[in-house]
C-alpha positions as CSV (number, residue, x, y, z in Angstrom):
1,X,56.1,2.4,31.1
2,X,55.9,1.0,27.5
3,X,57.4,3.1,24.7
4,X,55.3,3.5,21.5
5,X,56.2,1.0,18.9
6,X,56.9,2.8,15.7
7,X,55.7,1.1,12.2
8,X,59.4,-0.1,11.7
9,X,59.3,-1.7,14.5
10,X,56.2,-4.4,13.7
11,X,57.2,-7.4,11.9
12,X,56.6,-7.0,7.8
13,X,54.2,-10.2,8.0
14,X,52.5,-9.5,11.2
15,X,51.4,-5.7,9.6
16,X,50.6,-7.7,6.5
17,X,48.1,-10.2,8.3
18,X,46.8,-7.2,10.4
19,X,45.6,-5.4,7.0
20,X,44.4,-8.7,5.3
21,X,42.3,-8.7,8.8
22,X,40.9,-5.4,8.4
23,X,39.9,-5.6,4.5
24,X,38.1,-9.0,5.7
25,X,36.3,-7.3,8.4
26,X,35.1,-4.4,6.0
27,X,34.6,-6.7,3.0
28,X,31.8,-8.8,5.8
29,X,29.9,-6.1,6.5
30,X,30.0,-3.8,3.2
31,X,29.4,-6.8,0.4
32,X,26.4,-7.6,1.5
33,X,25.0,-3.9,1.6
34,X,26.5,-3.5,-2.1
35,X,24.9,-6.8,-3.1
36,X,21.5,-6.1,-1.9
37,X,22.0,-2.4,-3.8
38,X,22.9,-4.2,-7.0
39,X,20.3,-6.6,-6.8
40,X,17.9,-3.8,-6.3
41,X,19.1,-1.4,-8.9
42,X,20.0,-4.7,-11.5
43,X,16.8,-6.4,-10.7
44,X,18.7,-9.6,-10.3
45,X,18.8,-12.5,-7.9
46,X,15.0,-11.3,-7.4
47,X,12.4,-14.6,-6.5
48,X,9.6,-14.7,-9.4
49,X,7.1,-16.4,-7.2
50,X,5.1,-14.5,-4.6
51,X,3.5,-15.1,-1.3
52,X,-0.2,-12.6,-1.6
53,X,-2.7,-13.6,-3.8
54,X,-4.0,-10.1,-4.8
55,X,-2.4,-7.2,-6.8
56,X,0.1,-5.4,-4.2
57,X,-0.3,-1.7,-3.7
58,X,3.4,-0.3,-2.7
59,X,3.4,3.1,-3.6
60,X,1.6,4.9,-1.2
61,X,-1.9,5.1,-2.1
62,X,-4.6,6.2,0.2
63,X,-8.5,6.4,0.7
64,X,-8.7,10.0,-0.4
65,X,-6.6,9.0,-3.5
66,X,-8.9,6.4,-4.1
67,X,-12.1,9.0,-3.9
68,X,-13.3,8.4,-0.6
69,X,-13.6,11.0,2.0
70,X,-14.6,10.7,5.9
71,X,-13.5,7.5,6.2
72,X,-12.8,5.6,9.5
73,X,-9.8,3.7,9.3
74,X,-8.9,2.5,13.0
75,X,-8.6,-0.9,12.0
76,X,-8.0,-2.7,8.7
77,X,-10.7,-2.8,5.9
78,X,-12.1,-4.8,3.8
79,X,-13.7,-2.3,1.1
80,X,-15.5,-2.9,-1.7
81,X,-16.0,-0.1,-4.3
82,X,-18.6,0.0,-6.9
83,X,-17.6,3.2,-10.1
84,X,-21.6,2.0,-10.7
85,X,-24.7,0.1,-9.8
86,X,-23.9,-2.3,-7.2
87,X,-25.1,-5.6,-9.4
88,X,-24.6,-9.0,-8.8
89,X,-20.6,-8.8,-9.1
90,X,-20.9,-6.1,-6.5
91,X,-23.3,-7.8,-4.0
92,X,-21.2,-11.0,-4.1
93,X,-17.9,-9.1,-3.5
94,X,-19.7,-7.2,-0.4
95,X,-20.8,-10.9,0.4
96,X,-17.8,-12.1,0.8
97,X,-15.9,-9.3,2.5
98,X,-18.5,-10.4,5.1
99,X,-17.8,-13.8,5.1
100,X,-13.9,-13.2,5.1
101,X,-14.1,-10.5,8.1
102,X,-16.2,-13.4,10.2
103,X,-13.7,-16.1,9.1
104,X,-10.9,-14.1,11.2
105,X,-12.6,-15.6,13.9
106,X,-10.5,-14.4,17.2
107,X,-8.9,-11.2,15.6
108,X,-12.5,-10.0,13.7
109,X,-12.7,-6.8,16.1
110,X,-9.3,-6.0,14.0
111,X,-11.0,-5.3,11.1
112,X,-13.9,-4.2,9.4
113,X,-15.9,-4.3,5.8
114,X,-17.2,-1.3,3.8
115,X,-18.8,-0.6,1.0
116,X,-18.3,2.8,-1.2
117,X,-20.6,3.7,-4.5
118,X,-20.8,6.7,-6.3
119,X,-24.2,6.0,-7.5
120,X,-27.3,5.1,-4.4
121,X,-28.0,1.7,-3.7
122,X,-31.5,0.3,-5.3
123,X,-33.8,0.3,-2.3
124,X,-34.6,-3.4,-1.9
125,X,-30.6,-4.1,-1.9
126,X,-30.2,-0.8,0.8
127,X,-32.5,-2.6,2.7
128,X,-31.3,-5.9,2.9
129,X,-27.7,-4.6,4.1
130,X,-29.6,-2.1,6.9
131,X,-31.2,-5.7,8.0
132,X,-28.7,-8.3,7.0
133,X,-25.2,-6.4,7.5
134,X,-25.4,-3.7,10.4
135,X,-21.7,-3.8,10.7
136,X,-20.9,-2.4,6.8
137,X,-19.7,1.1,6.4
138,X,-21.2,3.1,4.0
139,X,-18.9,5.3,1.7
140,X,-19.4,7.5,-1.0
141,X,-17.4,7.4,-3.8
142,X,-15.8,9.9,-6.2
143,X,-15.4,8.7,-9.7
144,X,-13.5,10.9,-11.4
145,X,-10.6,10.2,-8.2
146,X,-11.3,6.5,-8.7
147,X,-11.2,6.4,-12.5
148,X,-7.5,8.0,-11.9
149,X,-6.3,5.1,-9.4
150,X,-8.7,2.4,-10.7
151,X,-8.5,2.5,-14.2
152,X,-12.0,2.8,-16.4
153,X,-12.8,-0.8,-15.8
154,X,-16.0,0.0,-14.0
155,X,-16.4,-3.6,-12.6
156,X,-16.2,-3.7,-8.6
157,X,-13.1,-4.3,-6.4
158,X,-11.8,-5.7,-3.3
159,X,-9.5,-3.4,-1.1
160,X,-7.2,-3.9,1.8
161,X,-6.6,-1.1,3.5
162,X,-4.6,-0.9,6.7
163,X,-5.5,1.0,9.9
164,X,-3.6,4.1,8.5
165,X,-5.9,4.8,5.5
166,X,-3.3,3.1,2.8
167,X,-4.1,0.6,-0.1
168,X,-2.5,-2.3,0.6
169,X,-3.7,-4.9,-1.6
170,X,-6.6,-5.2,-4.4
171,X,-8.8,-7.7,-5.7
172,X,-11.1,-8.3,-8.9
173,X,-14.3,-10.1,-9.2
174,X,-12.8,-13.7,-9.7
175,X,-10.0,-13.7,-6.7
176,X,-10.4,-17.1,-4.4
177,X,-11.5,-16.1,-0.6
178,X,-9.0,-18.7,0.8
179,X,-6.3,-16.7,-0.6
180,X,-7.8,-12.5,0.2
181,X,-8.6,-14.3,3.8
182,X,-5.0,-15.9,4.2
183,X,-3.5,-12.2,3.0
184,X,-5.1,-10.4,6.1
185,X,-4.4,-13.3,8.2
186,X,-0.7,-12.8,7.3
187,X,-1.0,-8.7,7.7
188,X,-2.7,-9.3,10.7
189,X,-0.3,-10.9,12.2
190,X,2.7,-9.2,11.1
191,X,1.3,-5.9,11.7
192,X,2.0,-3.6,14.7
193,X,-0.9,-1.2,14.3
194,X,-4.5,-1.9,14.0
């Protein structure tokens, strides 16, 4: 039976080493959490460049807060919404949501496109997407909602929204399709729902 060794009893160098030991130990696993919480608070350290090509929605915006009600949202979205008439910078947006949604090729049953107005369609343009897009959701839009999130632009914009009804990214008129395509590509794959 081993007797308990008092403190006296421990070397002066060997106690020494054994607290240098423990400070390195608690400086390796709490620097790095008081780092990242500087560089957070500080804003330092932080990259300039980004990887999306879009404006990044992070605050926990949703449909409804965007003005549109009844929405299905079991996969993600490509939605386009039109404050008015849905002109030509419209139409070409709702065009391309199309092409973008085909280009996901094997993971296209992921997603969907949509199209919310507050204003009706004019009926040669409702017609065309009855004949030429079956697969577009149609959403009504509330303006005064939209003119809150959106801003009074009034031009038409490109949404991604995930599978859980939240803004994710936006778009104007001029954005590239390689890049809005290669941002759902990337949330496709990284995402666990939808």
């Amino acid at each position: 039976m081993n007797p308990a060794i008092t403190q006296s009893e421990i070397p002066l160098d060997q106690r020494r080493r054994g607290r240098l030991q423990l400070i390195m130990i608690l400086a390796v696993v709490i620097a790095p959490m008081l780092l990242a919480s500087a560089m957070y608070q500080w804003r330092f350290w932080v990259p300039e460049t980004r990887s999306y090509h879009g404006e990044l929605l992070g605050t926990g915006q949703t449909l409804q807060d965007l003005g549109i009600r009844g929405a299905n949202t079991e996969r993600w979205q490509l939605l386009v919404t039109a404050p008015g008439a849905c002109e030509r910078d419209c139409q070409e947006l709702v065009f391309l949501a199309r092409q973008i949604h085909i280009g996901l090729n094997r993971e296209v049953s992921r997603a969907s496109h949509g199209l919310a107005t507050a204003t009706p369609l004019d009926a040669e343009y409702d017609a065309k997407l009855r004949r030429e897009y079956p697969q577009l959701a149609r959403l009504q839009l509330d303006t005064r909602a939209y003119s809150q999130l959106a801003g009074q632009s009034g031009e038409p914009q490109l949404w991604l929204v995930d599978p859980l009804g939240n803004l994710v990214l936006r778009y104007d008129v001029n954005s590239q399709p390689k890049g809005i395509l290669d941002d759902l590509r990337f949330l496709l794959k990284i995402s666990q729902i939808g």
